[in-house]
N, CA, C and O of each residue as an XYZ file, in Angstrom:
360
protein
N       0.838     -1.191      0.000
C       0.000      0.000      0.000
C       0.875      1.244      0.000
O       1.957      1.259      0.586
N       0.336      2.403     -0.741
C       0.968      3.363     -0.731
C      -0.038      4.649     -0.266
O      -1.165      4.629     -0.761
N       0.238      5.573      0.494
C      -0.627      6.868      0.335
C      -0.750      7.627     -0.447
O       0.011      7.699     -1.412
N      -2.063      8.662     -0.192
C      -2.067      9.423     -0.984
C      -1.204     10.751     -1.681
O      -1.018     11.587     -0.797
N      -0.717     11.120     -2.791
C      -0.302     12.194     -3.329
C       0.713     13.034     -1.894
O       0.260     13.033     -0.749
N       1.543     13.430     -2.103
C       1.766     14.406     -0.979
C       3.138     14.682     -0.493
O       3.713     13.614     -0.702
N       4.021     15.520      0.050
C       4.639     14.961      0.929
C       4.900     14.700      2.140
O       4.517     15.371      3.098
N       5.773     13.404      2.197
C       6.185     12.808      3.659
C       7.067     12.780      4.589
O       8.157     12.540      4.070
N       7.176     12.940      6.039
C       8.042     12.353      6.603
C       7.826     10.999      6.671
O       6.777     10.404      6.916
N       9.661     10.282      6.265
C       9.648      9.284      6.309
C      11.205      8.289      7.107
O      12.309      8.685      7.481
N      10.701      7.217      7.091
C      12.453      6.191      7.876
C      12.459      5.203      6.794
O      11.625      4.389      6.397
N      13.596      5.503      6.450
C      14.138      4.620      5.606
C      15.480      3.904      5.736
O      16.591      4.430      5.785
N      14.994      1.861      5.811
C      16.237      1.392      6.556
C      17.338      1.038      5.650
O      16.998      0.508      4.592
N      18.784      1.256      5.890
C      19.591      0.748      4.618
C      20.808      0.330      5.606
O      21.036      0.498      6.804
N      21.483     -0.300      4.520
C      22.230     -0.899      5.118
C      22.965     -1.098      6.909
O      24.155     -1.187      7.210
N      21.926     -1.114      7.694
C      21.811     -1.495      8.749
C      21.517     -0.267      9.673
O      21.277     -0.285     10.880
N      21.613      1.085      8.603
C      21.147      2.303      9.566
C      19.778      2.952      9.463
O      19.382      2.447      8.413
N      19.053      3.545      9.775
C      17.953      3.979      9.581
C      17.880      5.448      9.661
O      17.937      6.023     10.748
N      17.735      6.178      8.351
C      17.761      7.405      7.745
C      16.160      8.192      7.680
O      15.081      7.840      7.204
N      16.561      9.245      8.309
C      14.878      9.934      7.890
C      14.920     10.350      6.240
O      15.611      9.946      5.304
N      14.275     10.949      6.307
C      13.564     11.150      4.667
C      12.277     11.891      4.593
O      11.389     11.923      5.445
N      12.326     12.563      3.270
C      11.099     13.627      2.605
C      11.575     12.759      1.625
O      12.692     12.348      1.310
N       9.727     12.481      0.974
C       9.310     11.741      0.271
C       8.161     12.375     -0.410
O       7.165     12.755      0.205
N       8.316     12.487     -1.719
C       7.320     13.126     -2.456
C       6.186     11.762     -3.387
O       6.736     10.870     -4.035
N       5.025     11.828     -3.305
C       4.506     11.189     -4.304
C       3.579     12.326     -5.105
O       2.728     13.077     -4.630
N       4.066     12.183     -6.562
C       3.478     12.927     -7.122
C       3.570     12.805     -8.466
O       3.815     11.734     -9.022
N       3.345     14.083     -9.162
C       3.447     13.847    -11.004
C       4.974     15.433    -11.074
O       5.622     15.897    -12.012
N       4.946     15.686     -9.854
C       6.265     16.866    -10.283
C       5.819     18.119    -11.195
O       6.291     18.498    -12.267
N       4.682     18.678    -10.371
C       4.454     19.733    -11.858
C       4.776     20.542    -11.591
O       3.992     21.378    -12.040
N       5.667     21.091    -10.974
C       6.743     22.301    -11.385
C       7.668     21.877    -12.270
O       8.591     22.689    -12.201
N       7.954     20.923    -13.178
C       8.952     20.536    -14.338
C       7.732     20.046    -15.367
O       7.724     20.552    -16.489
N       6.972     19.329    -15.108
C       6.159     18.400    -16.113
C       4.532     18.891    -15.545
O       3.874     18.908    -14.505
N       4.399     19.306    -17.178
C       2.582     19.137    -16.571
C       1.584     17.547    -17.167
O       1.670     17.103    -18.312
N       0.894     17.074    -16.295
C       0.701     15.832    -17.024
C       1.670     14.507    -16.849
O       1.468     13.383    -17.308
N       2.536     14.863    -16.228
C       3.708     13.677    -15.914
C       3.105     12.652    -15.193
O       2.157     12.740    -14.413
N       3.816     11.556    -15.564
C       3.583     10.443    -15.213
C       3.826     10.210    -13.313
O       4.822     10.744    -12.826
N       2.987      9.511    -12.496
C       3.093      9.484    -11.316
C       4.962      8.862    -10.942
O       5.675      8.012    -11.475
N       5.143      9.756     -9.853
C       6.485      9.096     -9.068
C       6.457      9.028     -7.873
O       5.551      9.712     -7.395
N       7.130      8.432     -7.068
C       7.607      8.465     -5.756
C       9.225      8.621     -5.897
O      10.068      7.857     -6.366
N       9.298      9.582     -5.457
C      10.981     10.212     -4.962
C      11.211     10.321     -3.319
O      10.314     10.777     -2.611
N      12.504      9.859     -2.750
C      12.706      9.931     -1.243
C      14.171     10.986     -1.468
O      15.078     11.159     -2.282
N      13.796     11.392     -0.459
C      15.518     12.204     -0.515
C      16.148     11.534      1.395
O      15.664     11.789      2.497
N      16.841     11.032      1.175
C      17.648     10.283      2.489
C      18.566     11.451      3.047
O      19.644     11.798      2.565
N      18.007     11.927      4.028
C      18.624     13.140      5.067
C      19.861     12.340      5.507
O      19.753     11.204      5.969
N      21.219     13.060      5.325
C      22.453     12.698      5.877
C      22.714     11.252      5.296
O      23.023     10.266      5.966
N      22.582     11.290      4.295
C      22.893      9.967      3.613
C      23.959     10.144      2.578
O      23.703     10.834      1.592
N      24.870      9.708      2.683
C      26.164      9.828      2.012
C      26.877      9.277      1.161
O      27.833      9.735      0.536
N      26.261      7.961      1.123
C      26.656      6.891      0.548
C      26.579      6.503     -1.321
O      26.729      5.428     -1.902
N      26.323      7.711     -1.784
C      26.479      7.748     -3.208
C      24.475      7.364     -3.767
O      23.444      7.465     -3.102
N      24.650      7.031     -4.889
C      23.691      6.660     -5.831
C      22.588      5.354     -5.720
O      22.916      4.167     -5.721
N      21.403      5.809     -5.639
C      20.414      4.825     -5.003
C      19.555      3.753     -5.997
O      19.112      2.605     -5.967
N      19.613      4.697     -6.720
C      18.914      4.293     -8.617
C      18.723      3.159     -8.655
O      19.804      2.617     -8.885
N      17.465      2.000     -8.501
C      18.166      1.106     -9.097
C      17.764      0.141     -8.203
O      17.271     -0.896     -8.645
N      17.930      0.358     -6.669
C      18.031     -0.510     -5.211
C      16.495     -0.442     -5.063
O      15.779      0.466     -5.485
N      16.011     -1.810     -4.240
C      14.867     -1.345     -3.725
C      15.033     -0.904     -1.934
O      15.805     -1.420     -1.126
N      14.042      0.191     -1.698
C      13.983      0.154     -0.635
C      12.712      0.612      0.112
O      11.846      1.410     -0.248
N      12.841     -0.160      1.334
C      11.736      0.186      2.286
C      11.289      1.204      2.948
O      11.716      1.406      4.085
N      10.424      1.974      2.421
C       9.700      3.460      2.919
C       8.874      3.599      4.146
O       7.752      3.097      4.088
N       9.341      4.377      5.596
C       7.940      4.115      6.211
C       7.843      4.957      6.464
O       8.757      5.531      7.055
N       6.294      5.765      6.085
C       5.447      6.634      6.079
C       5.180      6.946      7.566
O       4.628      6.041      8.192
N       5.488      8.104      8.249
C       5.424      8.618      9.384
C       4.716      9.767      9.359
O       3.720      9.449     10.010
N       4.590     10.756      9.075
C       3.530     12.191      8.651
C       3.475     12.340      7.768
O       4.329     11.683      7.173
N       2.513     13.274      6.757
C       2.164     13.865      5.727
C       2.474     15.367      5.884
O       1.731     16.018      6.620
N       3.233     15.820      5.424
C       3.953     17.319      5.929
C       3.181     18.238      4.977
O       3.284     19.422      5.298
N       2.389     17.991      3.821
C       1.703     18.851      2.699
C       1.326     17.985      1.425
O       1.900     16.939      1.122
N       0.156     18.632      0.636
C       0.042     18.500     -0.514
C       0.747     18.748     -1.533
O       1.204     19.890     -1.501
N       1.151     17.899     -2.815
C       2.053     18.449     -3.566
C       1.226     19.524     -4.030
O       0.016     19.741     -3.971
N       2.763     20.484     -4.776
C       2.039     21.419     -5.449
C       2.884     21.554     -6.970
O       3.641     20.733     -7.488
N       2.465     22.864     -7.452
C       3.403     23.699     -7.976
C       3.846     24.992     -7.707
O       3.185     25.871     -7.155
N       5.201     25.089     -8.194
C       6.309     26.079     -7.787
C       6.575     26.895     -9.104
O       6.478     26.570    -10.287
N       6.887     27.888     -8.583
C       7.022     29.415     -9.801
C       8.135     28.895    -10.669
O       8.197     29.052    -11.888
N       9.154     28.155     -9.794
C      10.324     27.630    -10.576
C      11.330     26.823     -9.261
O      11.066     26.496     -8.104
N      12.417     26.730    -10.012
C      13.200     25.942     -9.056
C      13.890     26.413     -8.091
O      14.568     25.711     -7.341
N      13.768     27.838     -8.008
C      14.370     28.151     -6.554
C      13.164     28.860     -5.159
O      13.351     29.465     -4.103
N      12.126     28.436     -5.796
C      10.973     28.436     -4.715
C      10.828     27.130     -4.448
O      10.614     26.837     -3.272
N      10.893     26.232     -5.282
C      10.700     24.821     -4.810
C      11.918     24.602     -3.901
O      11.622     23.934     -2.911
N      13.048     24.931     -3.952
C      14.259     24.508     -3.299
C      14.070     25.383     -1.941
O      14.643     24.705     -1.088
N      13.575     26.502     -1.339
C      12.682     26.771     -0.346
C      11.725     26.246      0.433
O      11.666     26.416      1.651
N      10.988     25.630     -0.193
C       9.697     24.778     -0.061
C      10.459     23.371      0.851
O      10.129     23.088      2.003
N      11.535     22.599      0.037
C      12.139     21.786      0.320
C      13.026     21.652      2.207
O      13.075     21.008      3.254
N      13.510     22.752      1.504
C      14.350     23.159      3.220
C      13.237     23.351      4.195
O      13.427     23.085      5.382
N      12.055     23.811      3.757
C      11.357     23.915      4.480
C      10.832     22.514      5.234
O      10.766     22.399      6.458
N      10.522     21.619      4.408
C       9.909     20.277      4.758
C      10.847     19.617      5.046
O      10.447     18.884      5.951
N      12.096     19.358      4.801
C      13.241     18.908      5.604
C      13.649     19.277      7.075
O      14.253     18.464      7.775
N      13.192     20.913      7.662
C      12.853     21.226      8.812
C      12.057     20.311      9.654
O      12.301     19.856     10.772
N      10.782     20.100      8.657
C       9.992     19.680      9.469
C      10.147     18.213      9.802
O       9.939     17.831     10.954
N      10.484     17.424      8.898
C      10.651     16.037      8.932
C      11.876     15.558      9.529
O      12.216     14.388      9.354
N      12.742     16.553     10.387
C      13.314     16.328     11.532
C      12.795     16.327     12.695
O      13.232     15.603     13.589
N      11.830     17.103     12.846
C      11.336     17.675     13.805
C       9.938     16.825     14.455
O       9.306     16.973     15.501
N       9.773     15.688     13.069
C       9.172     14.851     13.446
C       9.931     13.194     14.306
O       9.178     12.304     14.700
């Protein structure tokens, strides 16, 4: 099961450590209008190079907002820091 649209705070376990995470499910329409659905995680303090490819286990802990759209990419990159605040703080 997956939730709805949005983003998340999330824990994500990897190689034996367990990383928080903002997790978007969405279509990304500040780049694409009409895009095809994704799920993207971004692994807070995760260092370990390139994920592409691996599967991994997502667990959904809050819903921090609805996706949206952004004027461009440096309001979204605002938006971001912003929800990375929060999904510590969870």
């Amino acid at each position: 099961m997956r939730p709805p649209g949005g983003v998340y705070a999330a824990e994500v376990p990897l190689d034996g450590r367990v990383y928080r995470a903002v997790v978007n499910i969405g279509t990304r329409p500040t780049f694409r209008e009409n895009g095809a659905e994704v799920i993207e995680a971004h692994l807070l303090d995760y260092t370990g190079g390139d994920l592409y490819g691996r599967n991994l286990e997502v667990r959904f802990l809050r819903r921090i907002r609805d996706e949206q759209k952004f004027d461009g990419p440096d309001s979204l990159r605002q938006q971001i820091s912003a929800d990375i605040l929060k999904a510590r703080g969870i």
